[in-house]
N, C-alpha and C positions, 0 to 999 in steps of 0.2 A: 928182399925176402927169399929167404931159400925154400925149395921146395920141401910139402907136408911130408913126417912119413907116416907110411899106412901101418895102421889104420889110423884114422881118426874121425872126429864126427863133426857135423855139421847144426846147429839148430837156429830155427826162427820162429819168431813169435808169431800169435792169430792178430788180427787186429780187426777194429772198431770204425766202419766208415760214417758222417755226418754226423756225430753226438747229438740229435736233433736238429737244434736251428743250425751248425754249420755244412751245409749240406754241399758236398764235393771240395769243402774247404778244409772242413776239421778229421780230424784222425786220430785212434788212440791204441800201441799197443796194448796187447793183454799179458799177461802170462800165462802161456798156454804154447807149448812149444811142440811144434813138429821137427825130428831128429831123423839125421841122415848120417850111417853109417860109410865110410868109404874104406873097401878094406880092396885084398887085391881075388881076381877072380877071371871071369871069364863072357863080362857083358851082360848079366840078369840085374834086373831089379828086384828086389826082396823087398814085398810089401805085409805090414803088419799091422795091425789098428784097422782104422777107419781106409776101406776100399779095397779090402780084402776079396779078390775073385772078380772085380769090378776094371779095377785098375790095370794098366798093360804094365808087364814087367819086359820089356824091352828097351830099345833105344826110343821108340815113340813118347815113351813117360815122360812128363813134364820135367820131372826132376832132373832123367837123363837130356832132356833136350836144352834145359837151360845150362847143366854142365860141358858139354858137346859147346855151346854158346864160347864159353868163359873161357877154356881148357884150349879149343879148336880141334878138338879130336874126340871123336864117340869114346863110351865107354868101352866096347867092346875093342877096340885098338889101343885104349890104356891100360887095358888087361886089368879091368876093376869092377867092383859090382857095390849096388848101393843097397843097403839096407835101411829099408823108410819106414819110419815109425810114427804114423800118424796119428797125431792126437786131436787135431782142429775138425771138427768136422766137417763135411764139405756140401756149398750149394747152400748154406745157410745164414750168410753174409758175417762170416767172419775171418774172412781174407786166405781163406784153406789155400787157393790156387797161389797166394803170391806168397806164401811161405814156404809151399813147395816148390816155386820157383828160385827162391832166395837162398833154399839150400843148395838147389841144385848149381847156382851161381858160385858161390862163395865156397862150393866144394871141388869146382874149375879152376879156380883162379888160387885154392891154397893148393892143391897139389900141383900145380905147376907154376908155383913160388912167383906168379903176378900178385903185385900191390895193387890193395883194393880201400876205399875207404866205404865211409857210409852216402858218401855224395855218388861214387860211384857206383855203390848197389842201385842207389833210388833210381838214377838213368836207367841202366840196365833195367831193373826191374819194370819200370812206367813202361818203356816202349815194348818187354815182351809180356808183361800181364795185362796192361792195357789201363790198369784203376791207380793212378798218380797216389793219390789219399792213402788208400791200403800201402802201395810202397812205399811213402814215406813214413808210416809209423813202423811197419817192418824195419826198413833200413835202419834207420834213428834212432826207436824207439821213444818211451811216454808219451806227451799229444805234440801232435804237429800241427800245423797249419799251412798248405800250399793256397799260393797266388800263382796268379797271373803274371808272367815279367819276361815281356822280350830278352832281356839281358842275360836269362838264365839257362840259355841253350837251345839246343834245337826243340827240346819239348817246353820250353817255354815257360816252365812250372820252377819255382824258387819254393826252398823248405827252409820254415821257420819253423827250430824245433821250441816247444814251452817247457823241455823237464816234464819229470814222472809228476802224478799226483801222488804222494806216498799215502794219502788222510783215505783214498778213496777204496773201497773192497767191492766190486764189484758182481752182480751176480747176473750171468746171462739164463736167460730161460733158451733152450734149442726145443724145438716142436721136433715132433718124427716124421717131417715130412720137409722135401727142398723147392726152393723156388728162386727161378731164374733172374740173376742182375737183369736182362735182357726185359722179359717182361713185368718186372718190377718197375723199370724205369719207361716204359710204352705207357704206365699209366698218368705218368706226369705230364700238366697242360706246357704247350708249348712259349704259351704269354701271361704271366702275371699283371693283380691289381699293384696300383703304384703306393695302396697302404699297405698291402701285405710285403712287399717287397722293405719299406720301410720296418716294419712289424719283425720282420727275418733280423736283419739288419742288426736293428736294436738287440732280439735276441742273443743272437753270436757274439757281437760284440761284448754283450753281459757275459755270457759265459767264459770265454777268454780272460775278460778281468777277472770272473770268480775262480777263474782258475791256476791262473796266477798268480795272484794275490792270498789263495787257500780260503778265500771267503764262500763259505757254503752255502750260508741264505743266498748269494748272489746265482750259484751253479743248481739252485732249487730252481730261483724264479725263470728263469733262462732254460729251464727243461722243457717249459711249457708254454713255448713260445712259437714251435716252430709252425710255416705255413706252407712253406714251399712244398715241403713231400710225402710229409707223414697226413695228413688228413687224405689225399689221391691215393694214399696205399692203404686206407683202411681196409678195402675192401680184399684186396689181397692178403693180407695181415691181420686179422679180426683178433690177433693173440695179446695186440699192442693195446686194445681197450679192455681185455680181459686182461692182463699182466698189470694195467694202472689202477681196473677197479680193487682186485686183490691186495691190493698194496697201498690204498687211499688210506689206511685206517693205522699202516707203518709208518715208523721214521724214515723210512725209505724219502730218497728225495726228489723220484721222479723214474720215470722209464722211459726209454727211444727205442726205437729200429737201430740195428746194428746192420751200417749201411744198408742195403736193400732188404731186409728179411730175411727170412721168417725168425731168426734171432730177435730177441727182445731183450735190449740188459737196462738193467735195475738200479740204478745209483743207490749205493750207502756208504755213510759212511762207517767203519767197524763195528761198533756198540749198536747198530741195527741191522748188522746181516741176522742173526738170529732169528728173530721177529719177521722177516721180512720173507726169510727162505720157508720157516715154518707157513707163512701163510699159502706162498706158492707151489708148495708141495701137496698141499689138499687142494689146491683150485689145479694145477696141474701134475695130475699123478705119472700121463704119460708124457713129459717132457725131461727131457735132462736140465738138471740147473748145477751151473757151473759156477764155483764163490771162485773168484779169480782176485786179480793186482794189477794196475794198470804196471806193463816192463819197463824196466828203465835204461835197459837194452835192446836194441835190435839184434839181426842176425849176426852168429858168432860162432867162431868156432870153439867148441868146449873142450879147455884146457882140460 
């Protein structure tokens, strides 16, 4: 690979952790892309969108720190500066941190012409974001599914990717307010019953075949199934029984938590975003709702 020339850009998708029942299993990009400019400069971070005033525009920044990672050299020694274009929002479980990290990776490793694939983002990414799930639908993109597997490296995680759903249009509700993976997950018990555990099971399983398959009565039934996370996070998330009653009366085919909250997205498929968005727009006037695609890309650099 020869080295990028400057400028060029960077982007990665938001992504979707647990689609319900597969919780720290399942994963789905969106499309919804956060874009990183690389031009040449003098070591600032230029930030635009979402984290304006909030964010550090230094070497500290994520972006820049997973570039510095990938590159071996800060920005400010590359004589480059990043222009971040955030559009994922952030702290509302839709993977905002591992797509800023994924630009900032893959914008190291093109400018200093290292070959990368998407097995190598997903490592990279798992051990400096920390959420295995979210980076592999980053890396890969459409849904993934990580396991367990000694055999898969130090972090022990193997990616099965499933392909896009293309039939699926998705619509996330984001609340105006954030809440932390951290205390999101302090709510879940530490030992499950051995029906519910089965009850999971079942679920996920459905859903993978519905998903695969493109059977949608099966990716309905399987919405509605999960126990492991989503009933412990009601209480943090009260937007998940208000986003299901709203949409009880749609073709919608169901809603989940996207990964930890407070995001709530909406399965439909085309011929009921319509119906489905109108209802959510009068039960939620202040929330953003996003009609999205599940990607069939991960992180890339844009020819």
């Amino acid at each position: 690979m020869t080295t990028a020339r400057l400028p060029f850009t960077v982007s990665a998708p938001a992504s979707s952790g647990n689609l319900g029942p597969g919780f720290d299993v399942l994963a789905m990009a969106l499309e919804l892309r956060n874009l990183v400019k690389v031009a040449k400069g003098s070591g600032t971070v230029h930030v635009k969108g979402h984290g304006v005033g909030s964010l550090p525009t230094d070497a500290t920044n994520l972006v820049a720190r997973a570039y510095e990672i990938a590159a071996g050299t800060s920005i400010t020694d590359a004589g480059i500066d990043l222009h971040c274009d955030n559009r994922i929002p952030p702290a509302r479980g839709l993977g905002s941190s591992t797509a800023a990290a994924a630009c900032g990776l893959v914008a190291g490793w093109e400018h200093t012409g290292t070959e990368w694939d998407e097995d190598t983002l997903f490592d990279a990414l798992a051990e400096l974001d920390g959420h295995p799930d979210n980076a592999a639908a980053c890396a890969h993109g459409g849904i993934v599914l990580c396991r367990d597997e000694p055999d898969a490296g130090e972090g022990g995680i193997d990616v099965v990717a499933l392909g896009a759903a293309d039939w699926l249009t998705p619509i996330a509700v984001v609340p105006d307010r954030e809440l932390s993976t951290a205390e999101s997950r302090a709510a879940l018990p530490t030992t499950y019953d051995r029906a519910d555990v089965v009850r999971a099971i079942s679920a996920a399983s459905l859903l993978v075949g519905g998903l695969i398959g493109g059977h949608v009565e099966l990716v309905e039934d399987a919405l509605h199934g999960d126990v492991i996370h989503e009933p412990h996070r009601a209480a943090l998330v009260p937007e998940l029984a208000e986003v299901r009653e709203a949409t009880a009366h749609t073709d919608a085919l169901g809603a989940t938590l996207s990964g930890a909250g407070p995001t709530v997205l909406v399965w439909c498929t085309p011929d009921a975003v319509t119906q489905a968005h109108g209802s959510l727009s009068i039960d939620f006037p202040h929330a953003e709702l996003l009609t999205l695609a599940c990607a069939r890309e991960g992180a890339r650099v844009e020819r």
